[in-house]
N, C-alpha and C positions, 0 to 999 in steps of 0.2 A: 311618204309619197312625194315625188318630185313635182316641182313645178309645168315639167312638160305633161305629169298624167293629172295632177289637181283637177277634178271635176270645176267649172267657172260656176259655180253659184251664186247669188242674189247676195250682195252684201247690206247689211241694214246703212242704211242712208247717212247715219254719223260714226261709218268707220271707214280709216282714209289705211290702207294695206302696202306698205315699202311696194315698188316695183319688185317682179317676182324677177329678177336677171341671172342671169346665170355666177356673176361675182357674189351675188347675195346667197344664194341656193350654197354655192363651194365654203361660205362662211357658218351657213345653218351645218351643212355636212360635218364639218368639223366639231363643234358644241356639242353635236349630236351622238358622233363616235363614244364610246365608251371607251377606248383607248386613249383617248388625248389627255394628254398633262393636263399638269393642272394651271399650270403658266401658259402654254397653249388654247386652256378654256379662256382664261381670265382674257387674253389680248385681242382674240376673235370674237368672245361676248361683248367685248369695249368696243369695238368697230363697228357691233351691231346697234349699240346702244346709244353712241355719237350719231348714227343715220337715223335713228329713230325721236332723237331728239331735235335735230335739226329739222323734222318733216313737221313735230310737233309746232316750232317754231314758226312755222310756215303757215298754222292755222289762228293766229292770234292775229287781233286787229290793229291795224296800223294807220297812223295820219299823215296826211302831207306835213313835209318837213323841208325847211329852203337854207341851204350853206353854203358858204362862200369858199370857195376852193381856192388852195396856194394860186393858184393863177388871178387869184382874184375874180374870176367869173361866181356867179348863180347857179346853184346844181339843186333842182327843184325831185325833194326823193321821198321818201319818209321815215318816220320811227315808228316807233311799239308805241300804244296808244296808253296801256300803262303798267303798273309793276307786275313782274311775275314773283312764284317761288314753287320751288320744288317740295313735294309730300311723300316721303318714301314708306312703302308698305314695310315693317321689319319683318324678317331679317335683312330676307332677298334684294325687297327694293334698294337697299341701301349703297347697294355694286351700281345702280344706275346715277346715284347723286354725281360722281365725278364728271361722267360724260358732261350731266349738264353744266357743272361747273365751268368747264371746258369751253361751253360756247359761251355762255351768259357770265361773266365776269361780278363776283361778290351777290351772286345771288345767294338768297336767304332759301333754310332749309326748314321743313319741320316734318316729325314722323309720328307715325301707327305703327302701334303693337296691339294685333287682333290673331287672337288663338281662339279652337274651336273651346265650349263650354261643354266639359265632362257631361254636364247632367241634362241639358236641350241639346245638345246636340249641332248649336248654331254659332255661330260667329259673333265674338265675345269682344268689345274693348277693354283693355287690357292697359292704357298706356297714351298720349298723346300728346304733343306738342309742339303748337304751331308759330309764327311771325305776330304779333299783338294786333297786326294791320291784314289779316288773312284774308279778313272780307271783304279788301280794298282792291286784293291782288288777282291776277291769272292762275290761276294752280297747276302745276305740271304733277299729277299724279304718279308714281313712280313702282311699279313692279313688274316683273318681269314673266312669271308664268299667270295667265287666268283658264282657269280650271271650269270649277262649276260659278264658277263668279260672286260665289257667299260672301271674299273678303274683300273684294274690289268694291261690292255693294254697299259693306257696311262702312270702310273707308268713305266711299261719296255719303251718307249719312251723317258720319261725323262731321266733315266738312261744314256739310248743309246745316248742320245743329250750331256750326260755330261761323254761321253768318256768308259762306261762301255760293253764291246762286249756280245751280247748276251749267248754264253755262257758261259758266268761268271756268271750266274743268277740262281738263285734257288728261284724257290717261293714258301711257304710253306704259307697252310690253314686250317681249320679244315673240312670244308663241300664247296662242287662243285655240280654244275648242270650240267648235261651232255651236255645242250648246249654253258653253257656258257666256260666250260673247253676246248669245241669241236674247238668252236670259237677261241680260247685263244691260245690253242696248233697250231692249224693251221696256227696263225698270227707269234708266234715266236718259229719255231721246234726245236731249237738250246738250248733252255732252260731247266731246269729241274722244274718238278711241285711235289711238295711233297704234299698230301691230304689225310687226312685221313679218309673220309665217301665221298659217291657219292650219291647223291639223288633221287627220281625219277626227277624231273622237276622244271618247273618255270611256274607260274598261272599267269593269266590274267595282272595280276599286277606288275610281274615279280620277285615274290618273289618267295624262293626257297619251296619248297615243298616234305617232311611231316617239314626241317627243321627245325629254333631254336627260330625263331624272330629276334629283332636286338639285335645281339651279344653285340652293344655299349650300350646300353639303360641297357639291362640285368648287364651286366656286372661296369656300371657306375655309373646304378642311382638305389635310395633305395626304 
């Protein structure tokens, strides 16, 4: 569904949506094709992922800050008020660490491996490791598709179990299901959700829908 026919729906209150412009639409069309390379996916998902990080950026707090310019004048501006780091969901998230690398110079990384559990049925940790100072920092949460929002959930758990207050949290994705976001936002309001496509739904199977496939598969394998 394009931009121009996007039903405008109510978005929950901590999620900030990329501008829907038509440069951004011609970028989703592309990921989206199932005929694009795979070097084609990888350099139009990075452009998406660069603006999505940047917006994130946008929602972190900041203090006045006074420097002195080669001219020698006073330029009264600010900075980040304090450390961030990036948490990438494995596999997927992991295609979005560079982006942030990109802006944010020697930021520190840590990830999650959470697979579903054979036997409940639910979203399992698997795997994590984070900065020693985690609970000091900003988190940029790091995946790319949220679905029914099982793993994104249990990511912000883990965080939370390892000292990080929810709103330190910013979780940034390319594409969202409106229930799984619904679901997602409701569990933790205090967050912020940066996303840049909302889609119609999730099918039978609980895949996202007109969506991309799997972003890992796409983006990993040849």
């Amino acid at each position: 569904m394009s931009a121009a026919t996007t039903p405008s729906l109510p978005l929950p209150s901590n999620v900030i949506r990329l501008p829907q412009t038509a440069q951004l639409e011609a970028l989703y069309t592309i990921i989206r094709d199932k005929t694009t390379s795979r070097g084609d996916f990888i350099f139009y998902s990075d452009r998406i992922i660069r603006l999505l990080v940047e917006e994130g950026l946008n929602h972190l707090p900041v203090l006045p800050k006074k420097v002195v310019t080669p001219t020698g004048a006073e330029y009264e501006g600010v900075g980040f008020e304090g450390k961030i780091c990036g948490v990438s969901i494995l596999r997927a998230g992991e295609a979005m660490e560079q982006g942030l690398r990109e802006v944010c110079r020697s930021v520190r990384i840590g990830k999650i491996l959470i697979q579903r559990d054979e036997d409940t049925a639910q979203p399992k940790l698997f795997y994590s490791k984070f900065p020693p100072d985690i609970a000091q920092r900003y988190v940029m949460l790091l995946d790319p598709m949220l679905a029914t929002g099982g793993s994104a959930m249990k990511a912000v758990e883990v965080l939370q179990e390892s000292g990080v207050p929810e709103d330190r949290i910013v979780f940034i994705n390319l594409i969202s299901s409106p229930e799984g976001l619904k679901r997602f936002c409701e569990t933790f309001p205090k967050l912020r959700v940066i996303t840049g496509w909302i889609d119609d739904g999730l099918n039978e199977k609980a895949y996202i829908i007109p969506g991309l496939g799997d972003f890992g598969e796409r983006r990993y394998c040849v």
